[in-house]
CHARMM-style PDB file with segment names, atoms N, HN, CA, C and O in Angstrom:
ATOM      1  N   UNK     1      90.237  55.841 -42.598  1.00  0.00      PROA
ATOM      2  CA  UNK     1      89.728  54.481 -42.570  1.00  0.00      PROA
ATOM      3  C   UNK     1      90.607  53.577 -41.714  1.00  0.00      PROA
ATOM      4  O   UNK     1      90.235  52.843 -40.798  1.00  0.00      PROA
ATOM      5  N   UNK     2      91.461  53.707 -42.036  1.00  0.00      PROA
ATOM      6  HN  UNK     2      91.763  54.303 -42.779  1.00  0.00      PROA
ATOM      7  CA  UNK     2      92.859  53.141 -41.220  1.00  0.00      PROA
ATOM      8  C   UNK     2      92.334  53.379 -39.410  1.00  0.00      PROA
ATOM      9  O   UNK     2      92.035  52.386 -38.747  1.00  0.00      PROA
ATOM     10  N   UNK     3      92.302  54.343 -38.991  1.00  0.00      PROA
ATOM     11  HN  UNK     3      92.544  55.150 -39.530  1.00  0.00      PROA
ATOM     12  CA  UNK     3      91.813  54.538 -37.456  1.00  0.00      PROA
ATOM     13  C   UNK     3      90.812  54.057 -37.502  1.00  0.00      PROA
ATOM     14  O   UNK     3      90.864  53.153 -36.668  1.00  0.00      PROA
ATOM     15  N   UNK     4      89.750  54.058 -38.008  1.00  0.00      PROA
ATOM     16  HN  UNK     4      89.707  54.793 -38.686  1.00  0.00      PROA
ATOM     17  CA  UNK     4      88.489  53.131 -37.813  1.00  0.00      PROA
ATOM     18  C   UNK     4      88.814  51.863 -37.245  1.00  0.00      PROA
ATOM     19  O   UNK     4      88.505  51.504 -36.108  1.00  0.00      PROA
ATOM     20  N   UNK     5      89.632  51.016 -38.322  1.00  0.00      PROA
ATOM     21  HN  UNK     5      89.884  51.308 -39.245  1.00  0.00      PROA
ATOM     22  CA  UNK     5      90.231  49.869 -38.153  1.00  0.00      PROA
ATOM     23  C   UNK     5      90.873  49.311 -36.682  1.00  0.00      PROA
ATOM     24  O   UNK     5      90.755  48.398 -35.866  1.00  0.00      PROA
ATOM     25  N   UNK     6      91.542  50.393 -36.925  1.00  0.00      PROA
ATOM     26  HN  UNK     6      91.638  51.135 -37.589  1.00  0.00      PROA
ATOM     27  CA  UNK     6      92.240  50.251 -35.394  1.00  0.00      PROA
ATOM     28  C   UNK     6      91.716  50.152 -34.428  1.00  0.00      PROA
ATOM     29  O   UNK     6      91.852  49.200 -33.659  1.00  0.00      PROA
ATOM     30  N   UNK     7      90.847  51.324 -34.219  1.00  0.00      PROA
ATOM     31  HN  UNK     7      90.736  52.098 -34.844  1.00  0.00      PROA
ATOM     32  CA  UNK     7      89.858  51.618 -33.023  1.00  0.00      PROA
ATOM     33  C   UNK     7      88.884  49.584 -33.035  1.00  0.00      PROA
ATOM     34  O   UNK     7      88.888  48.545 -32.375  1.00  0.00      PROA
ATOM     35  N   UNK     8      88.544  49.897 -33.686  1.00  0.00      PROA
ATOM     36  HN  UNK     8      88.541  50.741 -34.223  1.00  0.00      PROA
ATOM     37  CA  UNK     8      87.793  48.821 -33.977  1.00  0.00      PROA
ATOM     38  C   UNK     8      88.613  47.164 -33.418  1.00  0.00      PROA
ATOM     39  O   UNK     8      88.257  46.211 -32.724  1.00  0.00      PROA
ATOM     40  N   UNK     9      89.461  47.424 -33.947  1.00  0.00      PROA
ATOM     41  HN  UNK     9      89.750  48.197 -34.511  1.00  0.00      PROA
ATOM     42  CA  UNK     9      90.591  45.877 -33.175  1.00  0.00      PROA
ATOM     43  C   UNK     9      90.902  45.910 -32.283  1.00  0.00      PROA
ATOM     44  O   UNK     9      91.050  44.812 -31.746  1.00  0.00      PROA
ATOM     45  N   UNK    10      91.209  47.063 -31.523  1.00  0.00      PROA
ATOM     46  HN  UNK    10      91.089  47.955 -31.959  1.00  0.00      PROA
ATOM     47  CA  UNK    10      91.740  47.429 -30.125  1.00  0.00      PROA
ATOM     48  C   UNK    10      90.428  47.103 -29.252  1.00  0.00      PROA
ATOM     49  O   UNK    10      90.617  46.458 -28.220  1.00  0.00      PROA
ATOM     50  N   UNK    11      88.942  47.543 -29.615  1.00  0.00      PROA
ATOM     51  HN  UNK    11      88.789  48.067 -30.453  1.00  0.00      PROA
ATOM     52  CA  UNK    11      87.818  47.681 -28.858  1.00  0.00      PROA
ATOM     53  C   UNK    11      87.538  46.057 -29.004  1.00  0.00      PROA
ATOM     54  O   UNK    11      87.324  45.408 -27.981  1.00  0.00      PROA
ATOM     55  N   UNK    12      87.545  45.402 -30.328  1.00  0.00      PROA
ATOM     56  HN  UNK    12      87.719  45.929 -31.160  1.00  0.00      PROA
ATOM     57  CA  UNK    12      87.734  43.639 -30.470  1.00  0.00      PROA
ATOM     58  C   UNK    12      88.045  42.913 -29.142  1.00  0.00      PROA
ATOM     59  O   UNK    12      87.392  42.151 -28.429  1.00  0.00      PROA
ATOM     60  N   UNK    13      89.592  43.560 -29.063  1.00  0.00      PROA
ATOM     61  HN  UNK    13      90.123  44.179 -29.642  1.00  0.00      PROA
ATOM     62  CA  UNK    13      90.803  43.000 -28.048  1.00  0.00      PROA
ATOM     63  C   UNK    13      90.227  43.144 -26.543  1.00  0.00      PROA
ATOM     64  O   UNK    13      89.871  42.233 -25.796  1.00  0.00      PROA
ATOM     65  N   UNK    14      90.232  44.553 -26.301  1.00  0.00      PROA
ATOM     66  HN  UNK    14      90.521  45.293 -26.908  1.00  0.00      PROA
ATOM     67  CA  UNK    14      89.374  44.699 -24.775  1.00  0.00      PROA
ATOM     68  C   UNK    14      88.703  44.015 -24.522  1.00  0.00      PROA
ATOM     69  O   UNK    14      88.727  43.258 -23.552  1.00  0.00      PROA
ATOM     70  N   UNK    15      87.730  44.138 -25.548  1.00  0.00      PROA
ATOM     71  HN  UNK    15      87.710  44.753 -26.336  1.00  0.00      PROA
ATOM     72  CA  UNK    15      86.001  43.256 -25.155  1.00  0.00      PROA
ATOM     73  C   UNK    15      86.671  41.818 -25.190  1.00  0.00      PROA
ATOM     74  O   UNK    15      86.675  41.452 -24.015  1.00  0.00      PROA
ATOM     75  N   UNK    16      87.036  41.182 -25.697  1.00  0.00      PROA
ATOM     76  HN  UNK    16      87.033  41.480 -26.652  1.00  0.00      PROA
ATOM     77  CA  UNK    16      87.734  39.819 -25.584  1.00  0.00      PROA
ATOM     78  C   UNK    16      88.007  39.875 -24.460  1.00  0.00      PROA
ATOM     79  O   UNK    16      87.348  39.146 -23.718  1.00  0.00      PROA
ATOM     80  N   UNK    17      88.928  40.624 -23.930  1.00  0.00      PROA
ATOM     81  HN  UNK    17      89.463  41.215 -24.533  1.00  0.00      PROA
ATOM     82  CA  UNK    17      89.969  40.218 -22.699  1.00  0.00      PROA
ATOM     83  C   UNK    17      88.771  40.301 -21.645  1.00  0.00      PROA
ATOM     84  O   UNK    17      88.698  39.485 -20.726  1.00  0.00      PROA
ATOM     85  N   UNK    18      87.936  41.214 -21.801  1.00  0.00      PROA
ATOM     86  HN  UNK    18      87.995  41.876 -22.548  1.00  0.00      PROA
ATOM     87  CA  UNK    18      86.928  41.491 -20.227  1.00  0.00      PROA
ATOM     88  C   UNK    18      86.320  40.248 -20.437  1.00  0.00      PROA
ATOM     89  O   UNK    18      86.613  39.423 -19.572  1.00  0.00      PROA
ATOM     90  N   UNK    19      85.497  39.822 -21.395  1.00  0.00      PROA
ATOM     91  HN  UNK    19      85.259  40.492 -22.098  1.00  0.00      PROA
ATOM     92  CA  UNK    19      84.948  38.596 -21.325  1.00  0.00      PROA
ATOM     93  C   UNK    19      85.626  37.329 -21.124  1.00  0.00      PROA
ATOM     94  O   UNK    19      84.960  36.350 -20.786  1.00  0.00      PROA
ATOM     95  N   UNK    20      86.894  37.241 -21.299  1.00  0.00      PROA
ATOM     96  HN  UNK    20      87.435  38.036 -21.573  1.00  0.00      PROA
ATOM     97  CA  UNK    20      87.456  36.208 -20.693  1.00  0.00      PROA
ATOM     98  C   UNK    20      88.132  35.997 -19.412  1.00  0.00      PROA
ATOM     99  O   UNK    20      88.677  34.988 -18.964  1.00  0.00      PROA
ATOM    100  N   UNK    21      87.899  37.789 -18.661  1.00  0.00      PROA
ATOM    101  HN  UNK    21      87.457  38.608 -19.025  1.00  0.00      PROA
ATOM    102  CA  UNK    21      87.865  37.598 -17.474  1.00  0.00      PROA
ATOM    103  C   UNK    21      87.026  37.265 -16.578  1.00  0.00      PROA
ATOM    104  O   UNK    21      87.183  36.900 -15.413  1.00  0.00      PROA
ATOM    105  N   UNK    22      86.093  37.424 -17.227  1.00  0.00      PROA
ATOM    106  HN  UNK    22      85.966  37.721 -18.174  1.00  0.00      PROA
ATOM    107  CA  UNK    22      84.838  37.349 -16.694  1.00  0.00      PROA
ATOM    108  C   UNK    22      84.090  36.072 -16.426  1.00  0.00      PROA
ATOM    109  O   UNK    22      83.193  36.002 -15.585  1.00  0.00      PROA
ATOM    110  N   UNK    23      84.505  35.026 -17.198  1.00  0.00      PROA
ATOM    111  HN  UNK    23      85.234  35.082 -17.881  1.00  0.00      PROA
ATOM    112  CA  UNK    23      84.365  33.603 -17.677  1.00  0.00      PROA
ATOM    113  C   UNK    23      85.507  33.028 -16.738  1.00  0.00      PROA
ATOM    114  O   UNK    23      85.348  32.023 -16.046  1.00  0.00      PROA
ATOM    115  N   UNK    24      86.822  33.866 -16.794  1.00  0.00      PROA
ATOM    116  HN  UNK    24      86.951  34.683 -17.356  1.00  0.00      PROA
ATOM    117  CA  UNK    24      88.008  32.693 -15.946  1.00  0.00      PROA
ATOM    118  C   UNK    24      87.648  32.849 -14.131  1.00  0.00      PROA
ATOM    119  O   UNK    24      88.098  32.033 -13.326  1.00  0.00      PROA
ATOM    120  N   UNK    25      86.803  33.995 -13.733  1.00  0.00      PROA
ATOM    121  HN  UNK    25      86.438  34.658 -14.386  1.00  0.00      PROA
ATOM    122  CA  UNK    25      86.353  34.012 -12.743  1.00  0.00      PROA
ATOM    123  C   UNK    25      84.754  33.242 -12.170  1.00  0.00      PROA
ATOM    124  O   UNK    25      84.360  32.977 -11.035  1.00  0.00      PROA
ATOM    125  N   UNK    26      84.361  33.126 -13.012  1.00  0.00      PROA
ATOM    126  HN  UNK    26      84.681  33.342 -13.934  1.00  0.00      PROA
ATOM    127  CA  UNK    26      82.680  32.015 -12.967  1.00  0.00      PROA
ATOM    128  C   UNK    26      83.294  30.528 -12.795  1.00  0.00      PROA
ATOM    129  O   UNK    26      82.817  29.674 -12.049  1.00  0.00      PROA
ATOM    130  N   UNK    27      84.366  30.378 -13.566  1.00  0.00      PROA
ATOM    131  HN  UNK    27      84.754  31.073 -14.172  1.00  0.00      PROA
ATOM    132  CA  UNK    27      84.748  28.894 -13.550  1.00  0.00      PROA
ATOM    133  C   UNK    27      85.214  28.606 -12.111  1.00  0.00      PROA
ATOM    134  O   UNK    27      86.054  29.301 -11.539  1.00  0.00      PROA
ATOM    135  N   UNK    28      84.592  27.499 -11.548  1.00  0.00      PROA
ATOM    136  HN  UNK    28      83.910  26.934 -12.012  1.00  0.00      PROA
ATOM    137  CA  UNK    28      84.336  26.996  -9.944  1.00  0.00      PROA
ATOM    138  C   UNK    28      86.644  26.221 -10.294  1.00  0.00      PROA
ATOM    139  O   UNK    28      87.419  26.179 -11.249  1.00  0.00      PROA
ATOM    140  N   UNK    29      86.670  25.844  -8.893  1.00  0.00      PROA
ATOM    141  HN  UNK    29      86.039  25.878  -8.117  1.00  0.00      PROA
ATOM    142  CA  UNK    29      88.007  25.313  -8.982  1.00  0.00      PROA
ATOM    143  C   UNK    29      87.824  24.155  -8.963  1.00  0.00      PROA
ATOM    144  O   UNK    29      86.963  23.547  -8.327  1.00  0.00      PROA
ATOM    145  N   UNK    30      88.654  23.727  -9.693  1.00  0.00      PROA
ATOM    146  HN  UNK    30      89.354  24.221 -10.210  1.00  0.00      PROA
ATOM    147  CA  UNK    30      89.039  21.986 -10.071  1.00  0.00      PROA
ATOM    148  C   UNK    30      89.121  21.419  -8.343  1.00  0.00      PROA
ATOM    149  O   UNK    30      89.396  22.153  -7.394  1.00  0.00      PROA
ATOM    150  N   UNK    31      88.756  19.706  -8.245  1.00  0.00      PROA
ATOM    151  HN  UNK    31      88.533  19.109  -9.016  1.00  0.00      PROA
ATOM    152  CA  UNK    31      88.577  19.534  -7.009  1.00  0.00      PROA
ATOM    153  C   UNK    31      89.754  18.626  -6.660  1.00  0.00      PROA
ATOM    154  O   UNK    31      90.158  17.636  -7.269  1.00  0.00      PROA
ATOM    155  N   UNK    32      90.221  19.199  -5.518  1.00  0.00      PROA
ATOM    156  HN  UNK    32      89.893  20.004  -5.023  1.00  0.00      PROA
ATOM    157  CA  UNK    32      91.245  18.607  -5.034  1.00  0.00      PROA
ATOM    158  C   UNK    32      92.525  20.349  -5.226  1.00  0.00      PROA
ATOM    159  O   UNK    32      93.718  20.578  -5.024  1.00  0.00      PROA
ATOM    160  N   UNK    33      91.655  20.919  -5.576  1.00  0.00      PROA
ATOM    161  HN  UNK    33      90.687  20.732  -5.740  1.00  0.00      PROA
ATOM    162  CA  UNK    33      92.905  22.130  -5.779  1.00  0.00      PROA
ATOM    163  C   UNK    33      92.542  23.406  -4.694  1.00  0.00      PROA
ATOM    164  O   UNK    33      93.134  24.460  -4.462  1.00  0.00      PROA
ATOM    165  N   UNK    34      91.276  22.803  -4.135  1.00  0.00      PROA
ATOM    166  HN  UNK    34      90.795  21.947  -4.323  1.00  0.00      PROA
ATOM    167  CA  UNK    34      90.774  23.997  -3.409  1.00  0.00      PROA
ATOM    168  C   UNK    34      91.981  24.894  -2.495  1.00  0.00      PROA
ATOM    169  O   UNK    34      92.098  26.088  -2.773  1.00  0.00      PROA
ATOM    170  N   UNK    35      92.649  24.444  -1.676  1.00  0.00      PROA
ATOM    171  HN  UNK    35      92.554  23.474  -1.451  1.00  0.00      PROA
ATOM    172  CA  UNK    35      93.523  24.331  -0.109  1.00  0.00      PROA
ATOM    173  C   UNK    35      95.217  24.391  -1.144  1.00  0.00      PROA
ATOM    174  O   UNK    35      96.128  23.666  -0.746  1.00  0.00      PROA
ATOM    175  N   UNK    36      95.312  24.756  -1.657  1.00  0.00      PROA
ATOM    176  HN  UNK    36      94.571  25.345  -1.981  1.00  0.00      PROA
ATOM    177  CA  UNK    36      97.222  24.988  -2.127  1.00  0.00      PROA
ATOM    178  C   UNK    36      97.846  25.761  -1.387  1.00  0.00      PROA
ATOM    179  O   UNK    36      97.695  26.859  -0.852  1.00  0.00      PROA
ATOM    180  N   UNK    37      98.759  24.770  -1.486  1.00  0.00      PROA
ATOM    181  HN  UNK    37      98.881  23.879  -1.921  1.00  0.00      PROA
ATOM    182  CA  UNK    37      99.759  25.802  -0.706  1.00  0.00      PROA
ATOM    183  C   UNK    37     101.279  25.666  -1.320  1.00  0.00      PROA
ATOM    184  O   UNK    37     101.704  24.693  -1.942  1.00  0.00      PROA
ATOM    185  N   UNK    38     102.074  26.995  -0.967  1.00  0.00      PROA
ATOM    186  HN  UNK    38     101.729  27.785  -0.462  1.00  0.00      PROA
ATOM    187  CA  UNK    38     102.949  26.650  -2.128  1.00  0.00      PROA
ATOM    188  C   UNK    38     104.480  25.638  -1.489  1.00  0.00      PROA
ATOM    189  O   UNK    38     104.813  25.707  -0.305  1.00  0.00      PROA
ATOM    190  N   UNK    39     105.004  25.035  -2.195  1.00  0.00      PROA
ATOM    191  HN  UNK    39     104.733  24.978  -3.156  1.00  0.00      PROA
ATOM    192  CA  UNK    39     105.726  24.003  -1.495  1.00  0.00      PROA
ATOM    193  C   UNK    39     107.050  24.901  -2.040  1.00  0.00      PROA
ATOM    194  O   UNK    39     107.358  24.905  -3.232  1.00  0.00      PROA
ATOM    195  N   UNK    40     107.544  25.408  -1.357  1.00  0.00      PROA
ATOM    196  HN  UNK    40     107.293  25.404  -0.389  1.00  0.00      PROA
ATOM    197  CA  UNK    40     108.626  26.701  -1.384  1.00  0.00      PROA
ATOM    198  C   UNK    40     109.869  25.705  -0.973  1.00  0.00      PROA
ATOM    199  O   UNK    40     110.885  26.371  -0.771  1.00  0.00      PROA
ATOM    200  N   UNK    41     110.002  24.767  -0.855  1.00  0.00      PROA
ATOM    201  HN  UNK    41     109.177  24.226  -1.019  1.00  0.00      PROA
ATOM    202  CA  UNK    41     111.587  24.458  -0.234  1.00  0.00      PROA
ATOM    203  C   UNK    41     112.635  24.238  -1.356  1.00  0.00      PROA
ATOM    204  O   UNK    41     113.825  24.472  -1.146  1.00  0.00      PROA
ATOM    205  N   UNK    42     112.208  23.814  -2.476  1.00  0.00      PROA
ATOM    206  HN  UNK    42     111.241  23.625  -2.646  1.00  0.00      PROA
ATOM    207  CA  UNK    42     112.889  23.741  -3.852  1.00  0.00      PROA
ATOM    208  C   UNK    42     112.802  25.207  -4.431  1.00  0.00      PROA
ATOM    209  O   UNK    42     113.231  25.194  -5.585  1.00  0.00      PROA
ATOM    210  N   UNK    43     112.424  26.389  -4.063  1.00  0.00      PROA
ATOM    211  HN  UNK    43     112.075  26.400  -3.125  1.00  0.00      PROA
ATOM    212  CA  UNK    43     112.497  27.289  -4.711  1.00  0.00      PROA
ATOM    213  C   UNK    43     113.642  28.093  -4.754  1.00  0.00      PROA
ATOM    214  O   UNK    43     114.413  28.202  -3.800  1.00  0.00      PROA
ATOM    215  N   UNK    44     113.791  28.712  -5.927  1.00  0.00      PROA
ATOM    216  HN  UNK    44     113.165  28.624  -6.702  1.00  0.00      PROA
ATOM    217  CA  UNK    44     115.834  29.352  -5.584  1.00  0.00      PROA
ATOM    218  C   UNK    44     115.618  30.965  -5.671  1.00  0.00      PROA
ATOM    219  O   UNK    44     116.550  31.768  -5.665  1.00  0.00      PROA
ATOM    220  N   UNK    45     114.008  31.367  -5.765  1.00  0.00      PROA
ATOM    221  HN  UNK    45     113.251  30.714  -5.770  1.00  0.00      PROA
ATOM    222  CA  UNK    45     113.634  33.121  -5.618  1.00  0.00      PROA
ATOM    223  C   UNK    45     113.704  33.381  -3.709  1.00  0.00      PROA
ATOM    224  O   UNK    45     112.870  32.823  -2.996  1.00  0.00      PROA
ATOM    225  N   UNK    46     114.469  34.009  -3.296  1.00  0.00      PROA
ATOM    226  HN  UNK    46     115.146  34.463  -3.875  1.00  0.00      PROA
ATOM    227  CA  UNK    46     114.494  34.395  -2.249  1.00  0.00      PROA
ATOM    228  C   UNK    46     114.055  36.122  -1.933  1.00  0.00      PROA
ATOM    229  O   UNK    46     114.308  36.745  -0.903  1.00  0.00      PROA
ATOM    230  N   UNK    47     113.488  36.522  -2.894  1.00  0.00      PROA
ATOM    231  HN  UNK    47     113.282  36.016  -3.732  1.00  0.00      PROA
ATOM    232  CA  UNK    47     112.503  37.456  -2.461  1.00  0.00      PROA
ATOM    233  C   UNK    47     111.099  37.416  -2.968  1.00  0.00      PROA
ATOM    234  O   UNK    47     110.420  38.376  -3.329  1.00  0.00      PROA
ATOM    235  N   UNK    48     110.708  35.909  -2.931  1.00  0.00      PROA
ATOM    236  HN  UNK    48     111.260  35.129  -2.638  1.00  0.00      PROA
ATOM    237  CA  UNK    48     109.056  35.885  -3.517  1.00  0.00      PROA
ATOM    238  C   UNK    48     108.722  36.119  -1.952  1.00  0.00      PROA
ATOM    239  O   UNK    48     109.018  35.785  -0.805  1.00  0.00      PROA
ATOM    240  N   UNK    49     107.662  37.160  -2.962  1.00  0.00      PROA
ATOM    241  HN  UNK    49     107.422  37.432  -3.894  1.00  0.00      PROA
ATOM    242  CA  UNK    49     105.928  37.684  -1.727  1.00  0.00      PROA
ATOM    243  C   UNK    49     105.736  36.100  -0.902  1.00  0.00      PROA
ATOM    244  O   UNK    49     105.640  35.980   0.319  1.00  0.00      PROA
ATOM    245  N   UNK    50     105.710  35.007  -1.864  1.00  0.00      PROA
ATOM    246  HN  UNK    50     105.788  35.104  -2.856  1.00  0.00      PROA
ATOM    247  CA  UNK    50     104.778  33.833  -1.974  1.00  0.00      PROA
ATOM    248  C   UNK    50     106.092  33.128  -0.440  1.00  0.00      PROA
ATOM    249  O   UNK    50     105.606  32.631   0.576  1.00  0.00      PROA
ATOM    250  N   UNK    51     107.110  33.209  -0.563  1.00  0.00      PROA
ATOM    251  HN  UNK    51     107.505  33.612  -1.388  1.00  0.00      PROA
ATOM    252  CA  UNK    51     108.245  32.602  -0.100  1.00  0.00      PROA
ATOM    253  C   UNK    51     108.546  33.390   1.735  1.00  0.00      PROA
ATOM    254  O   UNK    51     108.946  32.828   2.754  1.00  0.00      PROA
ATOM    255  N   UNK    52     108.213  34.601   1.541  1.00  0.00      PROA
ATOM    256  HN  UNK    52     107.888  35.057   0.713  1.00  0.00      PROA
ATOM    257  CA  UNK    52     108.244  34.903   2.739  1.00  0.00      PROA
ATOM    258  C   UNK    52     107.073  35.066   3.750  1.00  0.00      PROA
ATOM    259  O   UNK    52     107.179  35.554   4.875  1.00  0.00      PROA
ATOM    260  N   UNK    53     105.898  34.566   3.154  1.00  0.00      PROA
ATOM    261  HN  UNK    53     105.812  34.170   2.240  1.00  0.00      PROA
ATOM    262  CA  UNK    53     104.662  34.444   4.090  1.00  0.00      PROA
ATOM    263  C   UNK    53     104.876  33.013   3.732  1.00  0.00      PROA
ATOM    264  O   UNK    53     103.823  32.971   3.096  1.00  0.00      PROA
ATOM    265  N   UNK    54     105.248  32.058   3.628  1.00  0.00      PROA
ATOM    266  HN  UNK    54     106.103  32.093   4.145  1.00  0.00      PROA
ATOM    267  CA  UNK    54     104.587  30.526   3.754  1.00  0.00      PROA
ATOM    268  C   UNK    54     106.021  30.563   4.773  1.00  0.00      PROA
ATOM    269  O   UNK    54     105.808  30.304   5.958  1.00  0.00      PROA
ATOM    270  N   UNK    55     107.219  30.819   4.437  1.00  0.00      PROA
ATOM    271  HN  UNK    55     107.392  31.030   3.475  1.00  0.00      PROA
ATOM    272  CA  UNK    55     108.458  31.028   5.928  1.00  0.00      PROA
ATOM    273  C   UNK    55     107.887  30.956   7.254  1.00  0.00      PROA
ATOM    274  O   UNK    55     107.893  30.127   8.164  1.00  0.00      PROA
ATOM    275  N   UNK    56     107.299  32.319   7.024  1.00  0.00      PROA
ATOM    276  HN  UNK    56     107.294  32.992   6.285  1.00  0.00      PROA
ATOM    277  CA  UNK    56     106.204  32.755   8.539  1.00  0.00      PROA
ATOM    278  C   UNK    56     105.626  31.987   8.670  1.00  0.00      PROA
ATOM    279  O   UNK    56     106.096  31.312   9.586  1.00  0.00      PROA
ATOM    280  N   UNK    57     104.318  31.359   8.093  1.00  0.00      PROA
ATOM    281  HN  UNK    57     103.936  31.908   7.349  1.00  0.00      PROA
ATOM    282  CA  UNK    57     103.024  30.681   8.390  1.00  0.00      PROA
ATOM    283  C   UNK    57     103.683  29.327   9.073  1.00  0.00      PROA
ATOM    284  O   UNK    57     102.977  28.737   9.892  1.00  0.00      PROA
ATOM    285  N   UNK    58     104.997  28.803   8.782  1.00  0.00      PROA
ATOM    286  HN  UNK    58     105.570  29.282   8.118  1.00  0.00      PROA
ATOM    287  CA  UNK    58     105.713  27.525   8.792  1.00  0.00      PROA
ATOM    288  C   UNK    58     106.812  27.756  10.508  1.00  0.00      PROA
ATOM    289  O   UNK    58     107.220  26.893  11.285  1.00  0.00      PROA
ATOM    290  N   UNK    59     106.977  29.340  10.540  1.00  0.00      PROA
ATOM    291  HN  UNK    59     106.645  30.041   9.909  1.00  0.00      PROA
ATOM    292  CA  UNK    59     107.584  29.197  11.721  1.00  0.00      PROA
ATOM    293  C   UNK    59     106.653  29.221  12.839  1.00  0.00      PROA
ATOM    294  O   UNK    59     106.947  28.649  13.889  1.00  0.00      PROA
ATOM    295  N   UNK    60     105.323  29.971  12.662  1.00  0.00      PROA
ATOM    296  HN  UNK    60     105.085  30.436  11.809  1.00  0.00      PROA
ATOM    297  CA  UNK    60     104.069  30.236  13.684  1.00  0.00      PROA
ATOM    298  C   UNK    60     103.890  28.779  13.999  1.00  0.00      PROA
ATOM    299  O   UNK    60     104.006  28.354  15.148  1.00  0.00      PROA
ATOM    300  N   UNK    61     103.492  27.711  12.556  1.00  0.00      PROA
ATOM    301  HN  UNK    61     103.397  28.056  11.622  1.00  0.00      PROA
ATOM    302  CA  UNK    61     102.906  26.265  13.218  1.00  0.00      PROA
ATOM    303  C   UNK    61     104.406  25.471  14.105  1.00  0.00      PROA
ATOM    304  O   UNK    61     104.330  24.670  15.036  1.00  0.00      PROA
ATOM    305  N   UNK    62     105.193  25.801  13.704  1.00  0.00      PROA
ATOM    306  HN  UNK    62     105.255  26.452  12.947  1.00  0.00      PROA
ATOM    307  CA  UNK    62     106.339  24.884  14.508  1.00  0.00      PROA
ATOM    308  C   UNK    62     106.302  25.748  16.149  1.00  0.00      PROA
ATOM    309  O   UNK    62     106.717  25.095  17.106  1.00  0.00      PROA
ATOM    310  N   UNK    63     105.934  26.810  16.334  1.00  0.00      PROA
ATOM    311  HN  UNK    63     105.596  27.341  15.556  1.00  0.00      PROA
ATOM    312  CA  UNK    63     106.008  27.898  17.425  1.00  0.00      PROA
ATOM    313  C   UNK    63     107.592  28.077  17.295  1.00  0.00      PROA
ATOM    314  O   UNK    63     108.217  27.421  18.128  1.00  0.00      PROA
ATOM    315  N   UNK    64     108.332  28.807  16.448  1.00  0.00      PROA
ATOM    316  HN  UNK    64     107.824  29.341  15.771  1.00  0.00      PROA
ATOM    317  CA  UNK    64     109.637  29.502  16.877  1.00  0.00      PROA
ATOM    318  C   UNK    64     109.375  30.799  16.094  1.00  0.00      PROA
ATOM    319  O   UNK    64     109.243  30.849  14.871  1.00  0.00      PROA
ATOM    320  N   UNK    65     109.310  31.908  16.992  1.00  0.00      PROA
ATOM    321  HN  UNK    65     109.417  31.868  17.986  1.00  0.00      PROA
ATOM    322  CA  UNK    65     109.335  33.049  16.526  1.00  0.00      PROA
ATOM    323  C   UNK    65     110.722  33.808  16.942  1.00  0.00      PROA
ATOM    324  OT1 UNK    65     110.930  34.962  16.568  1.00  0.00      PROA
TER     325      UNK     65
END
């Protein structure tokens, strides 16, 4: 009975989580948030993904490669 249970809360949990993925992806974006970009100069992670492509994107618009 005990595994029933389980099975049963775990399958609860999934189905929860898919449906609230499913819902956090239908929801349109708040306006004014469309275009972000991340403002990296206060940041103190020097190996964010996020930190070394906005570097680039920032040296391409100034042209110094």
């Amino acid at each position: 009975m005990q595994t029933v249970i389980a099975i049963l809360i775990t399958l609860t949990l999934v189905g929860l989580n898919a449906f609230l993925y499913i819902r956090n992806k239908q929801t349109p974006v708040p306006e004014g948030c469309e275009n972000l970009k991340p403002d990296c100069a206060a940041c103190g992670i020097g190996d964010c993904a996020l930190r070394s492509k906005f570097l680039e994107m920032k040296e391409e618009e100034n042209g110094d490669h």
